[in-house]
C-alpha positions as YAML, in Angstrom:
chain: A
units: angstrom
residues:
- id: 1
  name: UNK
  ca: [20.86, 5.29, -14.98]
- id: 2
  name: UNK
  ca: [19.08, 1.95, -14.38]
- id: 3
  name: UNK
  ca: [15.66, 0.79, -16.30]
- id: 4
  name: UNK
  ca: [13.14, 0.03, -13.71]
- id: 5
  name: UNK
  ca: [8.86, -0.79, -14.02]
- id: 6
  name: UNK
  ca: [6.99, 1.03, -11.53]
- id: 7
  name: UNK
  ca: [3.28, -0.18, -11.43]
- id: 8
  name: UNK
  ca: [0.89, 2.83, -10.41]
- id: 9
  name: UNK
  ca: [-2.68, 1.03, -9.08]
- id: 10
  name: UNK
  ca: [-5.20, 3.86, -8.61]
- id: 11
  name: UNK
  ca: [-8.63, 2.35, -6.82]
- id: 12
  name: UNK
  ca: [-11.58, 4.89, -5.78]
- id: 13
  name: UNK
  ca: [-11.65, 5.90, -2.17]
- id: 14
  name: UNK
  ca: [-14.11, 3.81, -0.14]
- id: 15
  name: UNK
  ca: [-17.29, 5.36, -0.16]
- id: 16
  name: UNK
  ca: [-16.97, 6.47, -3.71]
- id: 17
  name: UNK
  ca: [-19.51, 4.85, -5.90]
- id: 18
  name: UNK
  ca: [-18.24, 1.84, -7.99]
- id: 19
  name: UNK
  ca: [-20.76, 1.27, -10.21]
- id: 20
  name: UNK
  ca: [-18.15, -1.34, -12.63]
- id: 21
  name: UNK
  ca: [-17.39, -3.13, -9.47]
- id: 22
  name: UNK
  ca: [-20.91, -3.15, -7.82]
- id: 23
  name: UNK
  ca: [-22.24, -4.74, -11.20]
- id: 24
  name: UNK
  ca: [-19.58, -7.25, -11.00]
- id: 25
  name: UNK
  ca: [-20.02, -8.30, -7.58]
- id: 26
  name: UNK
  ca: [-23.93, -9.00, -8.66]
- id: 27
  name: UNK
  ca: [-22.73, -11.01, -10.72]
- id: 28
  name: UNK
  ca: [-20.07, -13.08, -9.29]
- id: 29
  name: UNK
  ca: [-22.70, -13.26, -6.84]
- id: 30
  name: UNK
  ca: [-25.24, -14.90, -8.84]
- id: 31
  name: UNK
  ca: [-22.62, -17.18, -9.78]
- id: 32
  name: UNK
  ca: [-22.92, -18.41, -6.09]
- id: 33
  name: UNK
  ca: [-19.50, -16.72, -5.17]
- id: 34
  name: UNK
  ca: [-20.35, -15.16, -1.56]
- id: 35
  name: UNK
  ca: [-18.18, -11.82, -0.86]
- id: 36
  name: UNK
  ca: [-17.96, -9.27, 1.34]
- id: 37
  name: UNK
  ca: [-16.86, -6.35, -1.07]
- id: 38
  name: UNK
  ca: [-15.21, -5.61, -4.70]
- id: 39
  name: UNK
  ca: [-13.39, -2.85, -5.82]
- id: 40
  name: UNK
  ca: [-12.33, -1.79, -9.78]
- id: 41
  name: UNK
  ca: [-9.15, -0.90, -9.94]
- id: 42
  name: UNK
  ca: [-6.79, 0.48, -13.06]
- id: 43
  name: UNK
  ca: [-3.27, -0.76, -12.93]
- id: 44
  name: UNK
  ca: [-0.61, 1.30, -14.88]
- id: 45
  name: UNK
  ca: [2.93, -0.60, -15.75]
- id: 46
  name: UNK
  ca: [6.09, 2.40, -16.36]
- id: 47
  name: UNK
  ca: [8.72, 1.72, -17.55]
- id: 48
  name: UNK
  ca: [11.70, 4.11, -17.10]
- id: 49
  name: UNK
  ca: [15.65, 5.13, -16.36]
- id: 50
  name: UNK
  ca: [16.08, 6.46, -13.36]
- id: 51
  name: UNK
  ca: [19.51, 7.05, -10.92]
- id: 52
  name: UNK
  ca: [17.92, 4.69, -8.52]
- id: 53
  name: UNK
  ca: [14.44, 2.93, -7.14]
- id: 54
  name: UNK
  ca: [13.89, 6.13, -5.19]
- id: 55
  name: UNK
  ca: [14.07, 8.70, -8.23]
- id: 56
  name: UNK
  ca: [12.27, 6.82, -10.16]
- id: 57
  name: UNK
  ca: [9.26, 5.87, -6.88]
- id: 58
  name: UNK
  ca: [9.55, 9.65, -7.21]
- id: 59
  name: UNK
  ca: [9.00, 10.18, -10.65]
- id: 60
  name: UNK
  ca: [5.93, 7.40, -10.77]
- id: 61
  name: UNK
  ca: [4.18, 9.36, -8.07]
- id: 62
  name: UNK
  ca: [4.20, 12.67, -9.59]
- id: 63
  name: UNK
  ca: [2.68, 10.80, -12.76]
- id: 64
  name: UNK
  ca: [-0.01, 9.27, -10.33]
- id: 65
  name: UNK
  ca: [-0.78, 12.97, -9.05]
- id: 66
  name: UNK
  ca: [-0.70, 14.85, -11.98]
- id: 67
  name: UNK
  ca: [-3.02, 12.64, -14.63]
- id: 68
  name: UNK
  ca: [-3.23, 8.54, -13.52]
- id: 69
  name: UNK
  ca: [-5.28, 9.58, -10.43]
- id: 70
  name: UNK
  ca: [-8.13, 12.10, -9.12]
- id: 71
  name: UNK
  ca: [-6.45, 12.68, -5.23]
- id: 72
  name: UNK
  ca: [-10.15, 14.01, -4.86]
- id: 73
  name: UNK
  ca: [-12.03, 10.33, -5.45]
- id: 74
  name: UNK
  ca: [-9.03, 8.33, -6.20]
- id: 75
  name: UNK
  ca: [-6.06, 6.34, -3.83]
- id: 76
  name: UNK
  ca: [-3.21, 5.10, -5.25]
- id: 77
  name: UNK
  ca: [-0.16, 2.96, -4.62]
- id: 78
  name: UNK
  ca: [3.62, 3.02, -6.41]
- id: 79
  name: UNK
  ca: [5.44, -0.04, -6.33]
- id: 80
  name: UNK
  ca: [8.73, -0.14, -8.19]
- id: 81
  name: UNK
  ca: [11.21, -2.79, -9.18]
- id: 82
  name: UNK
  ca: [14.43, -3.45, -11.20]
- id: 83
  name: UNK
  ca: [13.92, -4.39, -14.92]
- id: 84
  name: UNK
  ca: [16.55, -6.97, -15.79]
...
């Protein structure tokens, strides 16, 4: 077994309302920042053993499916890498 971190970002499908982001953007935008478009996101850092990056890409996702995302409202990307 090898210790890896996978990192689980879950972001609402476009055309879901945003209502953290869309205040935020107001905001930034009254600051004088111009943008086209802002979106919230939750980031989730796991660390684990796994046999390799694959088992544990594997293990992340069904963690994103079963509770760190909504596949109804929610996307969501798995990105894994070695611990050292």
């Amino acid at each position: 077994m090898s210790a890896y971190t996978a990192t689980v970002t879950v972001r609402l499908k476009r055309g879901v309302l945003d209502p953290e982001a869309e205040t935020t953007k107001r905001a930034l935008e009254r600051l004088g920042f111009e943008l086209e478009a802002l979106r919230s996101t939750d980031r989730f850092e796991v660390d684990l053993d796994a046999a390799d990056a694959d088992a544990a890409a594997e293990r992340a996702e069904e963690m994103a499916e079963r509770l760190l995302a909504n596949p109804t409202i929610h996307d969501y990307d798995v990105d894994v890498a070695a611990r050292e």
